[in-house]
C-alpha atoms as an extended CHARMM CRD file, in Angstrom:
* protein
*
       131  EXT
         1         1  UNK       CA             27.0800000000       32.4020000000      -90.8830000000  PROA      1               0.0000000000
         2         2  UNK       CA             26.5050000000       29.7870000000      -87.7160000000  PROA      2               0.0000000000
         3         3  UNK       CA             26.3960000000       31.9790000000      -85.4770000000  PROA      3               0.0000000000
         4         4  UNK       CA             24.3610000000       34.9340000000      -86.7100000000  PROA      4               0.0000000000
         5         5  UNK       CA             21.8950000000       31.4690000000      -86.9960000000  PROA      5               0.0000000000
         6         6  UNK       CA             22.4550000000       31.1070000000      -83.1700000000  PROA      6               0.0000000000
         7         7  UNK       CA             21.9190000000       34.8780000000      -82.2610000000  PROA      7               0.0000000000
         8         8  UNK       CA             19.0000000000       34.7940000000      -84.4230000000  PROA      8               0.0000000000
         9         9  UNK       CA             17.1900000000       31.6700000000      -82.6010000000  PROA      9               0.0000000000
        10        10  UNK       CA             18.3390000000       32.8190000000      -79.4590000000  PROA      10              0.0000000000
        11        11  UNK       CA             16.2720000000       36.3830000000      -80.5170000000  PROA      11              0.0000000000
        12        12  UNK       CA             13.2090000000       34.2810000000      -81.5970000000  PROA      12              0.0000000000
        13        13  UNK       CA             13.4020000000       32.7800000000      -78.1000000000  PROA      13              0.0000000000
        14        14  UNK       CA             14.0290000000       35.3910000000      -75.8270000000  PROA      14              0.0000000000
        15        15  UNK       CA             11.0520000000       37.0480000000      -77.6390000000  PROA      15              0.0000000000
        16        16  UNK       CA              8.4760000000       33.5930000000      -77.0180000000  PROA      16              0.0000000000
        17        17  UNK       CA              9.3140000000       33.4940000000      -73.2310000000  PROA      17              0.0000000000
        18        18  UNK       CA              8.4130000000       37.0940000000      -72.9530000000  PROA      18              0.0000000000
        19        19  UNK       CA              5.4170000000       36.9480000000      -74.9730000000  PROA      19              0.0000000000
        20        20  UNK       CA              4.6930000000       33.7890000000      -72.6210000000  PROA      20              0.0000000000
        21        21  UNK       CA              4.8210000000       35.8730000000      -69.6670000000  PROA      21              0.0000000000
        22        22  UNK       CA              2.7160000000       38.3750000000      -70.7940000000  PROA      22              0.0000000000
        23        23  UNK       CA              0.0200000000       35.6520000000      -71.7250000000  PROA      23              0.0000000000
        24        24  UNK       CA              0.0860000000       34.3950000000      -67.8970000000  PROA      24              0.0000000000
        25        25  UNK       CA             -0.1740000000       38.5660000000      -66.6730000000  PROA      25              0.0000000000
        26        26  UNK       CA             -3.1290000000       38.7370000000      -68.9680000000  PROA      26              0.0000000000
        27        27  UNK       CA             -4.6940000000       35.0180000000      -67.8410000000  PROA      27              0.0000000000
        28        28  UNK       CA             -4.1390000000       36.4300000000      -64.1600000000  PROA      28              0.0000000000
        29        29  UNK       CA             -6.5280000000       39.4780000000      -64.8510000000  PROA      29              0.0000000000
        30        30  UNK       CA             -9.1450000000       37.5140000000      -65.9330000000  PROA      30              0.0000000000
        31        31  UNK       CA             -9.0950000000       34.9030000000      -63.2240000000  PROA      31              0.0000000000
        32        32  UNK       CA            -11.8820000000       37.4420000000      -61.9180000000  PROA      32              0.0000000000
        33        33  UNK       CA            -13.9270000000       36.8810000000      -64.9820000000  PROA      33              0.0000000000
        34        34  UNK       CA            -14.1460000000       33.1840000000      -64.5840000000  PROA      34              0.0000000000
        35        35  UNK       CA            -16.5220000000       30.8990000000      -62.4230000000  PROA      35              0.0000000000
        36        36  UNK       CA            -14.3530000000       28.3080000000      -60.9380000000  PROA      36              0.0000000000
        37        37  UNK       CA            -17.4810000000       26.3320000000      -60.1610000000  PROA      37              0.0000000000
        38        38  UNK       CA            -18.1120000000       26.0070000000      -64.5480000000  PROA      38              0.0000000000
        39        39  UNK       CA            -14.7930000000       26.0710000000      -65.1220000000  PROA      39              0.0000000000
        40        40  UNK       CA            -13.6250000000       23.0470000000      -62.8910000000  PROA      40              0.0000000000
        41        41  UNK       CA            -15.9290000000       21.2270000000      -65.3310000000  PROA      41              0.0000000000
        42        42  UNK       CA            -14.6110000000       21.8300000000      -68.5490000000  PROA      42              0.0000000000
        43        43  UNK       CA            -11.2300000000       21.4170000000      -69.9120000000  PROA      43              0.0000000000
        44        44  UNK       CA            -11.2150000000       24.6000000000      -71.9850000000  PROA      44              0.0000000000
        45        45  UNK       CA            -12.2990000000       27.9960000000      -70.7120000000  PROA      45              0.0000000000
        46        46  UNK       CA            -11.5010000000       30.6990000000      -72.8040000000  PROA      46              0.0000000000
        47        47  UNK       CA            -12.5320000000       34.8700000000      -73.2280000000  PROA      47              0.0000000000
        48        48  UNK       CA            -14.2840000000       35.3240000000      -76.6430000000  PROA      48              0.0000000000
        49        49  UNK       CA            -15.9140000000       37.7980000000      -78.8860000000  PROA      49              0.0000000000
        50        50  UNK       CA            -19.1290000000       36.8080000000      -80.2840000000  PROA      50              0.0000000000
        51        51  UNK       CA            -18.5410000000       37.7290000000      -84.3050000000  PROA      51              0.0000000000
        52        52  UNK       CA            -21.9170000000       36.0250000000      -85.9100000000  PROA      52              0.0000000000
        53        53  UNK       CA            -24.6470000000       33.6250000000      -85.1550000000  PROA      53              0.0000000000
        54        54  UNK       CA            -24.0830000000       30.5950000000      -87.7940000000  PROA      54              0.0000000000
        55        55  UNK       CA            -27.4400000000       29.0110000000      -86.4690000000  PROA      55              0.0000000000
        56        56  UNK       CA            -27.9900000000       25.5450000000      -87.3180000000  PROA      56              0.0000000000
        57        57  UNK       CA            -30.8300000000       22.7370000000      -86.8100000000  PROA      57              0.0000000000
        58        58  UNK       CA            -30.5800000000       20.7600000000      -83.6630000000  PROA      58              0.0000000000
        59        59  UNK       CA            -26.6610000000       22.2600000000      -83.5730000000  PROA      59              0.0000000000
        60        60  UNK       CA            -26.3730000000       25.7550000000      -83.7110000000  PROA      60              0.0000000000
        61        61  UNK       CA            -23.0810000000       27.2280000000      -84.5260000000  PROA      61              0.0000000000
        62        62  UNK       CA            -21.9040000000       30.6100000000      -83.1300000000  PROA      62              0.0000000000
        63        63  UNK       CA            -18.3340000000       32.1190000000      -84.6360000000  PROA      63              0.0000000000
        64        64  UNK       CA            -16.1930000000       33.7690000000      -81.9840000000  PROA      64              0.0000000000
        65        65  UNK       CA            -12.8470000000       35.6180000000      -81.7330000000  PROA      65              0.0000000000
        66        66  UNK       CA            -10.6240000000       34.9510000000      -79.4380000000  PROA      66              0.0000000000
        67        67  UNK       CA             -8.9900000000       37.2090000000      -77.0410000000  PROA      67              0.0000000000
        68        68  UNK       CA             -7.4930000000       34.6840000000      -74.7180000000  PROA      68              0.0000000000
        69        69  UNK       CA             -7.0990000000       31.4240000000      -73.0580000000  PROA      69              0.0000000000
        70        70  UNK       CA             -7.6250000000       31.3560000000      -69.4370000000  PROA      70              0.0000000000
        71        71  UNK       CA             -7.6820000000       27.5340000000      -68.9440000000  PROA      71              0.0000000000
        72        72  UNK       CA             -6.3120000000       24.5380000000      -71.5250000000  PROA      72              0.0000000000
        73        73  UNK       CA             -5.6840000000       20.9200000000      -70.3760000000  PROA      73              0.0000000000
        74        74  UNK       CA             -6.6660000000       19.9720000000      -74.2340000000  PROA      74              0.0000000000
        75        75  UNK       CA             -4.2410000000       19.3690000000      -76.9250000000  PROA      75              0.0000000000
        76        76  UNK       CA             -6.0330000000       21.8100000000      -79.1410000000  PROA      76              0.0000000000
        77        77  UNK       CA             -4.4130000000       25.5960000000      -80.2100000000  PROA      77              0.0000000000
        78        78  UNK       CA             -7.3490000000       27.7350000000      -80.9690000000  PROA      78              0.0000000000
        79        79  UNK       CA             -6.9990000000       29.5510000000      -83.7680000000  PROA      79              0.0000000000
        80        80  UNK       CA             -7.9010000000       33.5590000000      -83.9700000000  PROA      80              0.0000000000
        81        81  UNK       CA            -11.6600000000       32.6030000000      -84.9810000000  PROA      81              0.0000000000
        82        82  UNK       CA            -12.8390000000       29.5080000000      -84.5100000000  PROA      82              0.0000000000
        83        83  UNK       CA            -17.0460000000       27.9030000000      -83.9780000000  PROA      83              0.0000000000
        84        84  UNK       CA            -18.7170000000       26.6150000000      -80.9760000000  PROA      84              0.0000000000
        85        85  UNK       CA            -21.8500000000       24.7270000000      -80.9980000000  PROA      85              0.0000000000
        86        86  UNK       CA            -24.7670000000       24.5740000000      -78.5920000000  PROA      86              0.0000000000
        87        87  UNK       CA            -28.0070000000       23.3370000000      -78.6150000000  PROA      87              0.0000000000
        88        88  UNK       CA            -30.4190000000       24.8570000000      -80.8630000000  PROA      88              0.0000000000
        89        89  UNK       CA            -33.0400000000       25.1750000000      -78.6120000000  PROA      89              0.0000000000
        90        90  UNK       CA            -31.1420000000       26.7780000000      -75.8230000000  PROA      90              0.0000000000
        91        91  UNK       CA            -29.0820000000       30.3170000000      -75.4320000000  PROA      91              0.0000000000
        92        92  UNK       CA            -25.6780000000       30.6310000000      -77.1230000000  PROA      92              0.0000000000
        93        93  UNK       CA            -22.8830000000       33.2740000000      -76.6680000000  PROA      93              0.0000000000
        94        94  UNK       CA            -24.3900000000       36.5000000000      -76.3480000000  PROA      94              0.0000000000
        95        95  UNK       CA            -23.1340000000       39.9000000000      -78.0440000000  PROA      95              0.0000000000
        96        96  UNK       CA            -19.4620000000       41.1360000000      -77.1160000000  PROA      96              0.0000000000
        97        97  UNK       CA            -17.2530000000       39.7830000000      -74.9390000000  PROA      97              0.0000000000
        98        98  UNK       CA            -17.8860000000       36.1420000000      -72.6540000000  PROA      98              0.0000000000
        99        99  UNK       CA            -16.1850000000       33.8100000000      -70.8330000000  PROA      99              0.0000000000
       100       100  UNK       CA            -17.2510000000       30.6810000000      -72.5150000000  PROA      100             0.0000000000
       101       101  UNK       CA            -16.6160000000       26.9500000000      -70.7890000000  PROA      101             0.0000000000
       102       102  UNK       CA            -15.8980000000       24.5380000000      -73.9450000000  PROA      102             0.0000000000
       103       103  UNK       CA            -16.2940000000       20.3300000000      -73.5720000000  PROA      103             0.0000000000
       104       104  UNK       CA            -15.7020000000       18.6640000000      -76.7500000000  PROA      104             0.0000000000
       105       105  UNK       CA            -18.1720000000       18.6940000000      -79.7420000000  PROA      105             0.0000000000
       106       106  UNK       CA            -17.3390000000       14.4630000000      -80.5010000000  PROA      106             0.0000000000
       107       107  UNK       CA            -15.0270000000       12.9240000000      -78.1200000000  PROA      107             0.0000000000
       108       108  UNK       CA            -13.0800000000       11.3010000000      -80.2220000000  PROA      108             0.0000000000
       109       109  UNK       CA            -11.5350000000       14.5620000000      -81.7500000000  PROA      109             0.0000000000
       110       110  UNK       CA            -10.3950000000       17.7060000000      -80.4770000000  PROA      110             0.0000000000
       111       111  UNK       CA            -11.2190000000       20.2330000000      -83.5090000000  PROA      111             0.0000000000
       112       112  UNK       CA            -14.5060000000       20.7430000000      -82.7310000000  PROA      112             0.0000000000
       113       113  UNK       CA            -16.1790000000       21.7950000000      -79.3790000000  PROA      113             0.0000000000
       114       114  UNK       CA            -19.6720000000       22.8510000000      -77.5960000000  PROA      114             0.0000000000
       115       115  UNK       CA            -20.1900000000       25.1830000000      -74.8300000000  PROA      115             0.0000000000
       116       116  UNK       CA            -20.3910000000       23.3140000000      -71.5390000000  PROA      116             0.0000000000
       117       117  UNK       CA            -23.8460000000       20.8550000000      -71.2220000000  PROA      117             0.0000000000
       118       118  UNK       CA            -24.1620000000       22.5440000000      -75.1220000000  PROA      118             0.0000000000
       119       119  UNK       CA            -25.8380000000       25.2420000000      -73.4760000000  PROA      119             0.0000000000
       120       120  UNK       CA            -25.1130000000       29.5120000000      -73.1220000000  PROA      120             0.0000000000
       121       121  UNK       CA            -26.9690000000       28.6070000000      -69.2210000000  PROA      121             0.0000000000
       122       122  UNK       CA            -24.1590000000       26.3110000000      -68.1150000000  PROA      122             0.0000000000
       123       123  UNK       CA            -21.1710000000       27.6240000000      -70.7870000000  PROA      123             0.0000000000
       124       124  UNK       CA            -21.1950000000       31.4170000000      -70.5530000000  PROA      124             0.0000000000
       125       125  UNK       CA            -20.1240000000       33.8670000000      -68.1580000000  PROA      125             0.0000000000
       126       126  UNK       CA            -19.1960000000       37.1750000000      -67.3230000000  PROA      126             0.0000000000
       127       127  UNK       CA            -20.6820000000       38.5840000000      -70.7170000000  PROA      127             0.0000000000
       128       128  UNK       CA            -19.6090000000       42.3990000000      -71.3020000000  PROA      128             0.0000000000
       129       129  UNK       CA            -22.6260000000       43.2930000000      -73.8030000000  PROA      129             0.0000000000
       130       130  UNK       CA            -22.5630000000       45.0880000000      -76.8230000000  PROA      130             0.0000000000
       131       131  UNK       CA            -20.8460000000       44.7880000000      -80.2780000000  PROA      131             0.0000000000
């Protein structure tokens, strides 16, 4: 029984460092969807799909999917969906896909986060349109 345990784990591993690689293939293809200038800034950069606008009062709240992480020198695992603030007053994530430059929300946590300067201006790029 020990060691269909050890072929098992060495099965679940095998199958993580794979996966792993993949991830870094993917991360490499959108290195050309990135602005190294915004993303030199912030610690998180990551390729989203806008899902709804949450709004808010002087905080709005957008909900996003996400497809990948380019860039992550934060503790934080993003889940699958996940919300990103911005300033009310200024432009958010727009529709479909964007690469979106995340700062944290409150610095003294790292579950919640803002788009870079909490605005779609300074923390959104290479937006693909559409829904």
């Amino acid at each position: 029984m020990k060691s269909i345990w050890i072929f098992v784990c060495m099965g679940v591993l095998a199958a993580g460092c794979a996966a792993q690689k993949e991830s870094n293939v993917e991360n490499e293809a959108w290195r050309k969807l990135v602005d190294e200038q915004r993303a030199g800034k912030a610690p998180v950069v990551l390729r989203v799909h806008l899902l709804v606008r949450e709004g808010g009062d002087k905080w709005a709240w957008d909900k996003v999917k996400l497809i990948g992480v380019i860039k992550n020198t934060s503790q934080h695992t993003f889940p699958a969906e996940f919300e990103v603030a911005h300033y009310s007053a200024e432009s958010g994530i727009p529709d479909g896909d964007s690469t979106i430059y995340l700062e944290p929300y409150n610095p003294s946590t790292d579950t919640l986060w803002k788009l870079l300067e909490g605005s779609g201006t300074a923390g959104v790029s290479h937006a693909s349109g559409g829904k």
